[in-house]
C-alpha positions in Angstrom: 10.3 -31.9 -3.4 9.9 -33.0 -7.2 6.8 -34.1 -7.1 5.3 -30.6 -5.9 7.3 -28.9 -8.3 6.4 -31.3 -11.1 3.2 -30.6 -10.5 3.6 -27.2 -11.1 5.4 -27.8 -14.4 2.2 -29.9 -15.2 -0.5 -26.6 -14.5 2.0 -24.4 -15.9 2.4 -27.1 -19.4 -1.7 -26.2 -19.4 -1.8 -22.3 -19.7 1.3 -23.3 -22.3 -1.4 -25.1 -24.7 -4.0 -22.5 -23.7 -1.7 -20.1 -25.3 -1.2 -21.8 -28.7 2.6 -21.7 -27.8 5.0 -24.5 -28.4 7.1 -23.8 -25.1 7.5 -20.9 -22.5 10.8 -19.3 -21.3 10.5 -18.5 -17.9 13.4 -16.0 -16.6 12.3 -14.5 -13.4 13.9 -15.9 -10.6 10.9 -17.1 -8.3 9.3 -18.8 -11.1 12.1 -20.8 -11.9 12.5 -22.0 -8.3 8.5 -22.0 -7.8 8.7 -24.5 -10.8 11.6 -26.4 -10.3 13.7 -25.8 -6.6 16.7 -24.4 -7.8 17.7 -20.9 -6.4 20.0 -19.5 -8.6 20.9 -15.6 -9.7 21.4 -17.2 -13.6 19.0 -19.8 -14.4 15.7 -20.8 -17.1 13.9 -23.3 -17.7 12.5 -24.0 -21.4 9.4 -26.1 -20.7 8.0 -27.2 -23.7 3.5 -27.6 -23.8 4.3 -30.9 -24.3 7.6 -33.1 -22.4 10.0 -32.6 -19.7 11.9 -29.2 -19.2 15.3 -28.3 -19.5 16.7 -26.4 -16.6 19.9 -24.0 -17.8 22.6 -22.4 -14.9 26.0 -21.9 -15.2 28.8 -23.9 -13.4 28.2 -22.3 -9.9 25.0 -23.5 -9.8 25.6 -27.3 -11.6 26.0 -29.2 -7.9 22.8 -27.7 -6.7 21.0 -27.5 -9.4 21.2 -31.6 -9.7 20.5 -31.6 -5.9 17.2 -29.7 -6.5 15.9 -30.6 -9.9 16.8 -34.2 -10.0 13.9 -34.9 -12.3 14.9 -32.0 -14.9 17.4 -32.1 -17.7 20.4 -29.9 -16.8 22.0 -27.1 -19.3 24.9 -25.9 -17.9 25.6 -23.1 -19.4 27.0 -19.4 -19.0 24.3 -17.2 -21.5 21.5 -18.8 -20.7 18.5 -17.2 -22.5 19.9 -17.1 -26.0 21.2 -20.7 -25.9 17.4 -22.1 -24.5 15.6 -20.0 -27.2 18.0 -21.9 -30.2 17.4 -25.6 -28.4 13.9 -24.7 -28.4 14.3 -24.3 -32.5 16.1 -27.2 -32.4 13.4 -29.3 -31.0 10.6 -28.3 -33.3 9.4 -25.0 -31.6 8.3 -22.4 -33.7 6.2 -20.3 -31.2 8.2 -19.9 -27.5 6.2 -17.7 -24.7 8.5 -15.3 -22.7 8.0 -13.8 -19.4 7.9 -9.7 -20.9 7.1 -8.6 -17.4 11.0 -9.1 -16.6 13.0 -9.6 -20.1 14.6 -6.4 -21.1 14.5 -5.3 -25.1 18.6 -6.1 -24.7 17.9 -9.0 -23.0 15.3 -10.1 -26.1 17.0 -9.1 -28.7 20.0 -11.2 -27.9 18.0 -14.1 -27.1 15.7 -14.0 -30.4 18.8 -12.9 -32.6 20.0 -16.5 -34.2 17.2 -18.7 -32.4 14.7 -18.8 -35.5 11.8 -19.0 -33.4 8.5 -16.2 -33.3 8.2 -14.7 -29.4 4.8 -14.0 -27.6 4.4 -13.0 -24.2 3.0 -15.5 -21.7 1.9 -12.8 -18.8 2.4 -13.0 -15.5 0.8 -16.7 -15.6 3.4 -18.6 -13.5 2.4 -15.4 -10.8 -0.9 -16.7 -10.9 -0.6 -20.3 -9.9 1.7 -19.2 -7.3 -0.8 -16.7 -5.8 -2.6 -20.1 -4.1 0.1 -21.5 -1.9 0.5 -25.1 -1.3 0.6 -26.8 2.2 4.6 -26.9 1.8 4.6 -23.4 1.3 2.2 -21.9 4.0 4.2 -24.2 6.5 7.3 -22.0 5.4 5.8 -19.0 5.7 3.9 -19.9 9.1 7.6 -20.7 9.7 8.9 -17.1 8.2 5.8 -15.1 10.5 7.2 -17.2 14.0 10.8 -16.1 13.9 9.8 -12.5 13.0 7.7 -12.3 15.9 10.0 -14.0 17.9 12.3 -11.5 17.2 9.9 -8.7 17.9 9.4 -10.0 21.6 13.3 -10.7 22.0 14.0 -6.9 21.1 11.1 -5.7 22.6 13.0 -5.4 26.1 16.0 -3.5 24.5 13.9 -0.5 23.1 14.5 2.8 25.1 15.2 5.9 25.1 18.6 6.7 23.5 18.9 3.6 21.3 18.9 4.5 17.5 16.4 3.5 15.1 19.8 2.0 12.9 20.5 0.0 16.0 17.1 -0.9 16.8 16.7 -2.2 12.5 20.3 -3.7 13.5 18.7 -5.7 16.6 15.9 -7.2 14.7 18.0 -8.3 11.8 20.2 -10.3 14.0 17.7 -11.4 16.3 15.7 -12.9 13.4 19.4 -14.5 11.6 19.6 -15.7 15.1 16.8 -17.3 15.7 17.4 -19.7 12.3 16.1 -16.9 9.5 18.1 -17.4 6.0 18.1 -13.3 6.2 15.6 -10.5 6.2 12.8 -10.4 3.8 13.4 -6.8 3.2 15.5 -3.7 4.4 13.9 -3.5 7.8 12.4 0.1 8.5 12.2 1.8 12.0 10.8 4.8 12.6 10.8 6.9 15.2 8.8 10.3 16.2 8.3 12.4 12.9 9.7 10.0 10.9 6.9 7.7 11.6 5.0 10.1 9.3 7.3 8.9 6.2 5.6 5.1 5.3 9.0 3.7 4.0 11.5 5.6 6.4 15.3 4.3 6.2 16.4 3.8 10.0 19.0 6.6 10.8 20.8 7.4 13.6 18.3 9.7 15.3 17.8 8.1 18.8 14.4 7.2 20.3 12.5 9.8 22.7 10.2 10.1 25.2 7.3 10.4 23.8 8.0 8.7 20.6 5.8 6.3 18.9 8.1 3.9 17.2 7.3 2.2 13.5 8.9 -1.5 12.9 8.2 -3.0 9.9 10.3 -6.0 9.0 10.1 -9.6 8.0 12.1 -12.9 8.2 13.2 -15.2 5.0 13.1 -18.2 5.5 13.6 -21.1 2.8 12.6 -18.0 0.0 9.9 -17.2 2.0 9.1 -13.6 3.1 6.9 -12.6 6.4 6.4 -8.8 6.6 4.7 -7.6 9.9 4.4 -4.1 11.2 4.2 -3.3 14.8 3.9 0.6 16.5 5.3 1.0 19.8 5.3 4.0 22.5 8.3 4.9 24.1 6.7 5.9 27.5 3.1 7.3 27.8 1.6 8.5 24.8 -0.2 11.4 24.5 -3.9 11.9 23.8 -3.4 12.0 20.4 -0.9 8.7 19.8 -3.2 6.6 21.3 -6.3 8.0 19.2 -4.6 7.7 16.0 -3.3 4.0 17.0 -6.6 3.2 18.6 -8.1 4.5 14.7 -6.0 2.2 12.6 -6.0 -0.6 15.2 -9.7 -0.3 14.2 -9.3 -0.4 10.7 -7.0 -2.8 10.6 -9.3 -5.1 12.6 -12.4 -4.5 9.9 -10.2 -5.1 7.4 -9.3 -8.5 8.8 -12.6 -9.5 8.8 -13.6 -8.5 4.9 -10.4 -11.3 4.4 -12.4 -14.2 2.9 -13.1 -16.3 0.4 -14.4 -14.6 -2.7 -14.1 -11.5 -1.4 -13.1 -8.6 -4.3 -9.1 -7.3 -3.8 -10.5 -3.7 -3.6 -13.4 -4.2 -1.5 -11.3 -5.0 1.3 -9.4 -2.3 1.0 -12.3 -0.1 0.9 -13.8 -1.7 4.5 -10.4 -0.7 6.2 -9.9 2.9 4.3 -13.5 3.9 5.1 -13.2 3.7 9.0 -10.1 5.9 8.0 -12.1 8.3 5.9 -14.7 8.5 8.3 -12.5 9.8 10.8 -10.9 12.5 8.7 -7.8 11.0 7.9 -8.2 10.2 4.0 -5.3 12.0 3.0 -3.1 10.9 5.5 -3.8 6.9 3.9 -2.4 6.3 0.6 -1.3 3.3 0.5 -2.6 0.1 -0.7 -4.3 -1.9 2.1 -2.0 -5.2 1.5 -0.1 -7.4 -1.0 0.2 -10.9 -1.2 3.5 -12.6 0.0 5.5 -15.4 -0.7 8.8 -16.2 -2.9 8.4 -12.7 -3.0 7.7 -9.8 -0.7 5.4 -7.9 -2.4 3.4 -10.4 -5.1 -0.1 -10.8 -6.3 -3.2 -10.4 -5.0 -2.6 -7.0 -4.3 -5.2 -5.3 -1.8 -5.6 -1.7 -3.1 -8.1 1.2 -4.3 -9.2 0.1 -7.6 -8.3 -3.2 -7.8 -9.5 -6.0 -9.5 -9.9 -9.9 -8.4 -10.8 -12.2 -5.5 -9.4 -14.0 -2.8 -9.2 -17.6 -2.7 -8.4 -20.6 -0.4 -4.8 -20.5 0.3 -4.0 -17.3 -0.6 -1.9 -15.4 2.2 -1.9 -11.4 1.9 -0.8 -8.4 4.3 -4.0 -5.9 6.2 -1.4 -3.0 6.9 -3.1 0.5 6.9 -1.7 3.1 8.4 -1.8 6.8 9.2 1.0 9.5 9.0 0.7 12.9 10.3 3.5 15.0 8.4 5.5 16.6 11.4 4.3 14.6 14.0 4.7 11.1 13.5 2.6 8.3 12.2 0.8 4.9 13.3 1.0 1.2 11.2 -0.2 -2.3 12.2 0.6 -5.4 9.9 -0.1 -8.9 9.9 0.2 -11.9 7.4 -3.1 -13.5 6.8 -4.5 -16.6 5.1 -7.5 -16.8 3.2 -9.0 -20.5 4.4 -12.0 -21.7 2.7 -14.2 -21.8 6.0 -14.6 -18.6 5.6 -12.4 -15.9 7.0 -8.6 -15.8 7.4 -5.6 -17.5 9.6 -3.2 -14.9 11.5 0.6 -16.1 11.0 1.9 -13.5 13.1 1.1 -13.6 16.7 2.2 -10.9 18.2 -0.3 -8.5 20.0 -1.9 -5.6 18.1 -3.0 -3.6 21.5 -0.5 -0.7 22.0 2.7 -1.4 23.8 3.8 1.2 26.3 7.9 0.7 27.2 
């Protein structure tokens, strides 16, 4: 796809001008492919405010790198950053943005320590052009969301008492590779019983009860692109309580959905789903943001939290995950991937049922 990325380059070449910068170095690995294709564990791009880029990987990367970024000048070359900032001199750059979010001090002073050029940080302004996702990229997460819930309702059938939450975790990841996912998103987390009260519980080998409620979060990659979804089952009939505390964030999660629009502030719609939370006595046992934004990464701006700052716009896909966890006892999440869509409102991506699953 050059032209999409080229037209990325082009926005990107704008905020380089707006920052009175000559070129920027960008470093972290989902910009670079975001702007140019290539996934690589050691490449840059120098893209000047003015001009085409040049794209630098070492010789691992060279075939796919010309298969990806046909359009780009290619660097091949082992220290990448160092050797970018000094061709930047070269070409008549005296002022060269860097991305300080991710560049170590190491990593800078190496890079700035025969390249003769002044350094300002750029910001996390390539993270803000990819916050609005283009029809390519929904498709591929749309894509992402489907095989994780596919998964869900292929393992579904396999959960009972006696299986593990490791195996369980094990059965998803499989299912999802399976079903045509590049890999998991993230470490997949099941959790069973009391561990359901512990939000980012590692699967162990404890084996699912009776009277368990069961915890999966978990997410398919799929062409760099992460789905995260969070379903909470019952192991045979819950008790009063399960389903009061499922039937609580169920609730929230739903109001939540529905402050999901256009224009709507980050931390207001966090603040419609943790107030039915509140309401019901549960504020300390929420404290968690509400969501996050997904894409080339699995947690990336907007985030949906208390206190903060922004609004949603068309195109923008984001997580409505609260939760409640009742130390000792267990705990209750629900988690879909949404789309902001300029009609007003948001698109679900993943489809499987939010009413509580008895198995």
């Amino acid at each position: 796809m050059p032209q999409i990325h080229a037209a990325r380059r082009a926005r990107a070449r704008e905020m380089v001008r707006a920052l009175g910068a000559g070129a920027v170095l960008v470093t972290a690995r989902p910009n670079v492919r975001y702007l140019t294709g290539l996934a690589s564990t050691n490449a840059a791009l120098l893209l000047p405010a003015d001009g085409a880029g040049l794209l630098a990987t070492d010789s691992r990367y060279a075939l796919a790198a010309q298969r990806d970024a046909p359009d780009l000048e290619l660097l091949i070359e082992r220290f990448i950053e160092g050797k970018l900032a000094t061709e930047a001199a070269r070409r008549g750059v005296t002022v060269l943005a860097f991305e300080a979010q991710e560049m170590t001090v190491e990593r800078h002073a190496a890079m700035t320590r025969d390249a003769g050029v002044t350094t300002v940080p750029f910001g996390r302004k390539i993270e803000e052009l990819r916050m609005v996702k283009d029809a390519e990229e929904l498709e591929l997460l749309a894509t992402a969301c489907r095989l994780s819930s596919q998964a869900l309702a292929d393992v579904l059938p396999q959960i009972r008492p006696g299986l593990s939450e490791r195996t369980l975790a094990s059965l998803l990841d499989y299912r999802m590779t399976e079903l045509g996912a590049d890999g998991v998103a993230f470490d997949t987390i099941v959790a069973s019983g009391p561990n359901g009260a512990i939000p980012h519980h590692a699967p162990t080998d404890r084996p699912l009860r009776r009277g368990d409620l069961v915890t999966m979060d978990f997410g398919a990659l799929y062409q760099g692109y992460h789905a995260d979804m969070t379903r909470t089952v019952a192991v045979g009939e819950p008790a009063g309580w399960q389903r009061d505390v499922y039937e609580l964030v169920a609730e929230a999660q739903r109001t939540g959905i529905e402050a999901v629009e256009p224009g709507a502030e980050a931390g207001a719609v966090d603040a419609a789903a943790r107030e039915v939370i509140e309401a019901a006595g549960h504020a300390e046992h929420f404290q968690h943001g509400l969501g996050h934004g997904v894409g080339l990464e699995i947690h990336e701006a907007p985030m949906l939290g208390y206190g903060r700052t922004g609004k949603l716009a068309d195109r923008v896909p984001v997580t409505v995950e609260p939760g409640v966890y009742l130390p000792g006892k267990g705990g209750v999440r629900i988690e879909d991937v949404l789309v902001v869509t300029a009609g007003g409102g948001a698109r679900i991506l993943t489809s499987t049922t939010r009413e509580l699953l008895v198995l």
